[in-house]
Each structure stands twice: as C-alpha cells, then as structure tokens.
N, C-alpha and C positions, 0 to 999 in steps of 0.2 A: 648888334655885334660891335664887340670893341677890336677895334687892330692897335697895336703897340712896339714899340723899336724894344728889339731885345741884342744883347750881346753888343758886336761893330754893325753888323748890317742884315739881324734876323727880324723880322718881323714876328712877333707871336698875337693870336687870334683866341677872343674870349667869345662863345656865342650864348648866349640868353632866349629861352624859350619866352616869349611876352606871359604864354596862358599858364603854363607848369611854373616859370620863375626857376626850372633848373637851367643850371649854367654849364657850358663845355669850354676847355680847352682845345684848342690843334697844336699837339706838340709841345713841349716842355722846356725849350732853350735854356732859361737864367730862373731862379727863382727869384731873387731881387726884383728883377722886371717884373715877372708874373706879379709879383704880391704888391706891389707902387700901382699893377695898374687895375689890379682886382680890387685895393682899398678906392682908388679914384672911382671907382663904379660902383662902390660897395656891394660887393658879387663874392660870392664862396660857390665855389665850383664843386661839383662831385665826378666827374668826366673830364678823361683826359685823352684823344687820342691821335697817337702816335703812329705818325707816319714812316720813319725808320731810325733805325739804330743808334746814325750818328752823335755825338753825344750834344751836340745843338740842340736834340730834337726833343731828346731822352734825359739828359741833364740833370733839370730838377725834379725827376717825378720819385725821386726817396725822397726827398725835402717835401713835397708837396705830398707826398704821402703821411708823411712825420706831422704836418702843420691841419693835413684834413681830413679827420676818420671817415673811413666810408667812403671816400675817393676812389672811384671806380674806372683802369687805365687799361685801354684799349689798347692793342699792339698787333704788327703782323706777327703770324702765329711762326710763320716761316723762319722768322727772326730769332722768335721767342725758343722753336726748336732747334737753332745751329747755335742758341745760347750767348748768340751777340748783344742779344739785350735779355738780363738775367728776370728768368721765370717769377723770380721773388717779385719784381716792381709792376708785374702784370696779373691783368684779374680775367680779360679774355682775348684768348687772339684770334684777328679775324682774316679772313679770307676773301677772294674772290665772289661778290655775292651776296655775302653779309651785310645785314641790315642791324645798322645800330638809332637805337631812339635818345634822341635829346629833347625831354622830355615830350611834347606834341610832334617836334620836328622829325623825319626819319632818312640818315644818310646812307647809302649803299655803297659799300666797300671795292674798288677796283685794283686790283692787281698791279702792278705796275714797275716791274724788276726795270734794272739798268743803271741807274746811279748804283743803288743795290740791289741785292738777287729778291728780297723781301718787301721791299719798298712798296706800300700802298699809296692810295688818294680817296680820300672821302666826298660823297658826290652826295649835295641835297639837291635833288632832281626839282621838287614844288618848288623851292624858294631860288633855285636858279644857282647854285653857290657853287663850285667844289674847292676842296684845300686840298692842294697839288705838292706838298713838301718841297723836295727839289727835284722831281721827274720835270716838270716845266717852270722856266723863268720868262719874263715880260725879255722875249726878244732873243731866247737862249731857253738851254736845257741844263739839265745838272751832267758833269764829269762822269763819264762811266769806269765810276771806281771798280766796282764787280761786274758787271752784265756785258751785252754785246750790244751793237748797232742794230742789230734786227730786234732784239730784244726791246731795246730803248724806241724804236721805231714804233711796232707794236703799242707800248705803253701809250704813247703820244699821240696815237691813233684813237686809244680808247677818248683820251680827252678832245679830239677831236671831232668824233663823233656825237658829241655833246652837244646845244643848238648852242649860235653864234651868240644869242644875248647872254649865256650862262658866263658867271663873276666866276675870275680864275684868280685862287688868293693864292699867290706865291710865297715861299718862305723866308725871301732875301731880295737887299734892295742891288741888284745888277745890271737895271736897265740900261744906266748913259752907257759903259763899257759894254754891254752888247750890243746897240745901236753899232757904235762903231766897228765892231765886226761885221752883224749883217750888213751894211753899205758897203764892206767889202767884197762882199760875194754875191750881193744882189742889187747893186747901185744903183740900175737903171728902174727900179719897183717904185713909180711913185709914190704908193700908200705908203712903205716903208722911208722914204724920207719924208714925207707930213712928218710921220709918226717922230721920227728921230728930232724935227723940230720941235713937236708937242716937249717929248721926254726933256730935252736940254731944257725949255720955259719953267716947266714943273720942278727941275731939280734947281734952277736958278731960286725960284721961287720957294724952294726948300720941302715940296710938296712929296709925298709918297707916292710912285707911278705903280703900285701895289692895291685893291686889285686893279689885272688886266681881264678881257673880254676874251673868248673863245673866239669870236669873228676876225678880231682884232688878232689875232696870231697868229688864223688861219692865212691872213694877208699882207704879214711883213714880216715874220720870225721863220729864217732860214730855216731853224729846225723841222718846221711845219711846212715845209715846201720844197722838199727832195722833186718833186713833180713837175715843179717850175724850170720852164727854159731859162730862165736868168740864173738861177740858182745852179743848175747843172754846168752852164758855161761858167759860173765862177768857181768851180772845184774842178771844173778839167773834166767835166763826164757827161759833156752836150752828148742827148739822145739816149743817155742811158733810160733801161727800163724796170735794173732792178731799183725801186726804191729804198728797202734799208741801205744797199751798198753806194748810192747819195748819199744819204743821210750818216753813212758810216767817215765820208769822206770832208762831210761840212763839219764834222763832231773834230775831225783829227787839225781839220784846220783851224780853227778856234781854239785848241789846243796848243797851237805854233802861232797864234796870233800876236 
C-alpha cells in the first residue's frame, strides 16, 4: 500500500494486490497527486473507490478515467441515485454488504451516512484495513453536513465493532486540532493525553498520524466514547443514557470549538 498527501491536508491510498499486481485507489481527491504518486511506484491502477461525493473524493476520477481505459470506479450507489455524483463517472454502486475484489484481496462495503446520507467505508476484514473517508478521523469524526447524530453514531459503531488491531486509514490529516478538542471534554482520559503527546511529536517530526488503530479510538476519540463518564460530564449530560444524544452533543461542540 502506498499512502500519499493529496490537495492541503487529503491523504490519498494506492493499494497493490502482491499476487494479482492489480492496483486500487480509495477515492479520487487531485489528479496531479494521484499520477506523481502512481509514476513514484510505477502502478497503473484499474479501481477506484469511492467513498463519497464530495468533490475531494470524486475529483479526479473523469481525469483518471480519461488517462486509464478500463478503469473500473466504485461508488455508493445511494449517491450515484440522488445524482450527487454523476452516473456517467461510475461503473458500479455499492451498498451495504457488497463485496468488492482487488484483485486476491476482498473488501466489504459498510454503509455509513452522516457526514453524507450515502457515505460508505471499505473494510479488508483478512488484511485488517478499513478506508473510512470522513465518517471517522484520528481523534474526531467528519461534520454532519447531511445526516443526523444517531445516524453518525450508528456509522461509528459499525467501525467500532471492528477488532481493536484493525488500521483505520483516514482521509485527512486533523489530528493535532482534534487532540485539542478531545482534552477539552475528556481531559482527565489518561490514554487520551499520551495519545495527544505521541500526535504533537509525530507532527513535530513532520510524520503522518494517518493510519490510526480501531483500539486506539475506542480509548481517546470523544466521538467514540458518548459512554464515558468523563465525556458526558464535559458536554453537560453526566449519566445520560441515550448514547447518539451524547454523541449528538460532543458533535455540536467541536462545532463551536
């Protein structure tokens, strides 16, 4: 797998099957980027997919259609049917479920509304991976530009439910700036401040805090921890039980942060 800085702060993800020698994209951000880092590996890709609409994501895949016959571009289908992302630059849309092969490798498609109403995540279950667009960030979650709090809850549930050693490749580098939100609302979380020390070293250092760990989320990223005593007392809702309406509450303060 190649990871790569695309746009100001997108990361984009080339994956390589060793035994097939076919190659995937996750997502589409810049073509410039893609192509500087697909020559650096000398990689020609035929898969592309797309986690949602936005045009970070979705970008370049008329250009990377244009540069790669037989380029084969995955997309949610939900997307593909409200025509936020035009039927022409897609070849199938997947769903909740959906099993797509890169070449030996096979990823399973999970649902995942809330940043958007269509917004997927691709999960390789064997090789421990999933590429999360912007439903989850290292320490934060994406802006619920369409969905709701229970919604978005849900999603981050499914990634949760994932085992703790699974690599969670986020779509953007946000970490130091949500560090310092979550120690706003969860200050007293040891793990969470290691963590917030690790992130500031690695950004010193100029290092990518991308991916992060499923474990690793489960135990310092407010988003993931509506359940937490410390969490509920820093939004004002000690002992609450509904968890989305936590979670709805840590969302709107990071929002006003």
């Amino acid at each position: 797998m190649h990871q790569f800085n695309a746009l100001d702060d997108n990361y984009g993800f080339a994956l390589r099957c060793v035994a097939s020698g076919v190659v995937a994209l996750v997502d589409a951000p810049d073509y410039d980027d893609i192509a500087r880092a697909l020559a650096a590996k000398g990689w020609t890709p035929s898969i592309v997919l797309c986690t949602h609409w936005h045009r970070d994501h979705v970008g370049a895949c008329a250009a990377l259609r244009g540069k790669f016959p037989g380029l084969r571009v995955y997309a949610p289908a939900r997307e593909v049917e409200s025509r936020k992302i035009p039927a022409e630059l897609v070849d199938v849309g997947v769903r909740e479920g959906d099993a797509v092969r890169v070449g030996d490798a096979r990823c399973v498609v999970r649902e995942t509304p809330g940043h958007t109403l269509g917004h997927v995540v691709y999960h390789f279950e064997e090789e421990e991976k999933v590429f999360v667009g912007d439903t989850l960030f290292a320490g934060g979650c994406g802006r619920l530009f369409e969905g709701t709090p229970a919604q978005m809850w849900d999603s981050i549930s499914k990634i949760l439910a994932m085992p703790d050693s699974t690599m969670v490749y986020c779509a953007h580098e946000y970490t130091a700036s949500n560090m310092k939100f979550a120690l706003s609302v969860d200050g007293g979380n040891e793990a969470l401040q290691a963590r917030a020390r690790e992130v500031s070293e690695m950004r010193a250092r100029g290092e990518p805090t991308v991916p992060t760990m499923v474990g690793v989320e489960r135990a310092t990223n407010p988003f993931c921890r509506p359940m937490a005593a410390g969490v509920q007392e820093g939004v004002g809702m000690a002992g609450c039980t509904d968890l989305a309406a936590v979670f709805g509450a840590v969302r709107r303060a990071k929002d006003n942060f």
